[in-house]
N, C-alpha and C positions, 0 to 999 in steps of 0.2 A: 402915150396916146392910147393905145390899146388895152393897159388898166384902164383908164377915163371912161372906155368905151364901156367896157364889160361892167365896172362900177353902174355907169346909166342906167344897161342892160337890166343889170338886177333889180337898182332902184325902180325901173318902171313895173317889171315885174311882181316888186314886195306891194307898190302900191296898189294896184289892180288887183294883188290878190285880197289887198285889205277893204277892196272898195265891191268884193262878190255879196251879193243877197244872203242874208238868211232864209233858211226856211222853218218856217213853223207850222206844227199841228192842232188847231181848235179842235179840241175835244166837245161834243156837243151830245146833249139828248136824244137829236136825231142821227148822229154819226159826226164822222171824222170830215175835216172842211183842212187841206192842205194847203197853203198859201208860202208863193217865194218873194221875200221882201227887196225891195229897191236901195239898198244903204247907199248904192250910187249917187240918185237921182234925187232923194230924199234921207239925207245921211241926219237931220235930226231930230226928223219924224220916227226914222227905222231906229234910233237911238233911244228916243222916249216911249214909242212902244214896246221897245225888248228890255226896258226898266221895270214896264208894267206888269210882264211876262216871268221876268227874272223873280219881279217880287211876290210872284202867287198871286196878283191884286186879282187876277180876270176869273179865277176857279169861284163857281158860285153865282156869277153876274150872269144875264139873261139879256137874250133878244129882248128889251121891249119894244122894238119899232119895228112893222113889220107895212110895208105900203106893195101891194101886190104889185108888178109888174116898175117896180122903182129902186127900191132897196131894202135892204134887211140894217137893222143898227142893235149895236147888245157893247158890251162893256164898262156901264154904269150905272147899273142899276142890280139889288137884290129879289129875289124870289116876291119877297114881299112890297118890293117897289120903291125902296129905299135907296135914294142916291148913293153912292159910296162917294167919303172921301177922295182928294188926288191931289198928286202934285199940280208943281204950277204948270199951267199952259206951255205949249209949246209955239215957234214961232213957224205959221205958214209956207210951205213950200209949198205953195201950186201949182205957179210956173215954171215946175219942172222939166214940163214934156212929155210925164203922163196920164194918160188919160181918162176921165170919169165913164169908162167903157164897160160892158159885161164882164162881173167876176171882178173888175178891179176893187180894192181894200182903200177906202179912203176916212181921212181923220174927218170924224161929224165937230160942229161948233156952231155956238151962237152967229149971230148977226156979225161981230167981233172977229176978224180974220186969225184974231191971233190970239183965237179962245179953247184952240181946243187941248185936251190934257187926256183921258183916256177911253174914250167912246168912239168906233169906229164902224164906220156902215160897207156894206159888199151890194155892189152895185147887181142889179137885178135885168139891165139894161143899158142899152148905151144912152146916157147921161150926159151927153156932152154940156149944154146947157149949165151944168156945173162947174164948168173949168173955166167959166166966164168971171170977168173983174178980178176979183180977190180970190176966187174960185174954193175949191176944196180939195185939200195935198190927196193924192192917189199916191198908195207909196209901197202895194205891192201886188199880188196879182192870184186868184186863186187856179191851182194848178191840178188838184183832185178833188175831190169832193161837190162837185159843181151839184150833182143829182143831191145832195146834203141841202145846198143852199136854195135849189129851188124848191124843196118840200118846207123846207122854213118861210121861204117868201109867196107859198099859198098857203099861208095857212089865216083863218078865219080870225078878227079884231073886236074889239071892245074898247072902251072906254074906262081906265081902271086908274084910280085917285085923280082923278083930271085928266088926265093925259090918253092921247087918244091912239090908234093904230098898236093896238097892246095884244099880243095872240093870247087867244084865248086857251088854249094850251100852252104854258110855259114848256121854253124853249133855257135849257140851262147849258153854259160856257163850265164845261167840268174843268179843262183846266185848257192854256196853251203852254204847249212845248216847244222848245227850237229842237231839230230836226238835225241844222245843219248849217 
């Protein structure tokens, strides 16, 4: 009985250890934006995003969505405003339990709950309103850099190949690291 026990012990242990956040560093033009990820709470959102991370896909791609007092969004697009390719979609996690709150990192998508693949906005506000219906996965949370993300989310917008709320000073994603 007391193997049994200690067995449990450990198994709950190994689990929880496998279930701790990542943390990543966004490298950015304006500075360094640290963010600890939910692999808990959102274990296949934190999976497809540290695939995209893994792969170098984000080094290069830029803020282009910049809505002052809303959100910041970058991870799909080139300097020159070119989509980038990506894998397929991943499947929504929004009813996690976390929340579309100040600083939180949440997966951007179409209309399509279950569209999004590797663009991700940092909430500039609390956002609740987002977590509504089908809502939008929040799946980690930024933990330095906050004075990073506010100088990115005032910065001044244009209109650039159609699309609108574009900073007029590119904002570049030098690269993300995991941390930890």
């Amino acid at each position: 009985m007391k193997k049994i026990l200690i067995t449990l012990l450990i198994s709950s242990f190994l689990m929880s250890f496998n279930a701790i956040a990542e943390t990543v560093i966004i490298e950015t033009s304006k500075g360094s934006i640290t963010v600890k990820l939910d692999s808990e709470k959102a274990p296949n959102t934190v999976k497809n995003f540290l695939q995209y991370v893994n792969d170098g896909f984000y080094a290069g791609t830029i803020f282009h969505r910049v809505i002052k007092g809303f959100m910041i969004q970058g991870g799909g697009f080139d300097k020159k405003m070119n989509q980038k390719l990506t894998n397929d979609p991943v499947k929504n996690e929004s009813n996690n339990g976390l929340k579309n709150e100040i600083y939180s990192i949440a997966m951007a998508r179409t209309n399509d709950p279950h569209s999004a693949t590797s663009q991700f906005f940092i909430n500039l506000a609390d956002n609740y309103f987002l977590d509504d219906g089908a809502g939008y996965c929040v799946f980690g949370k930024v933990i330095e850099g906050e004075d990073v993300v506010k100088q990115i989310g005032n910065l001044s917008t244009h209109v650039s190949r159609g699309m609108g709320d574009v900073p007029i000073k590119t904002v570049t994603i030098k690269s993300i690291k995991i941390i930890h």
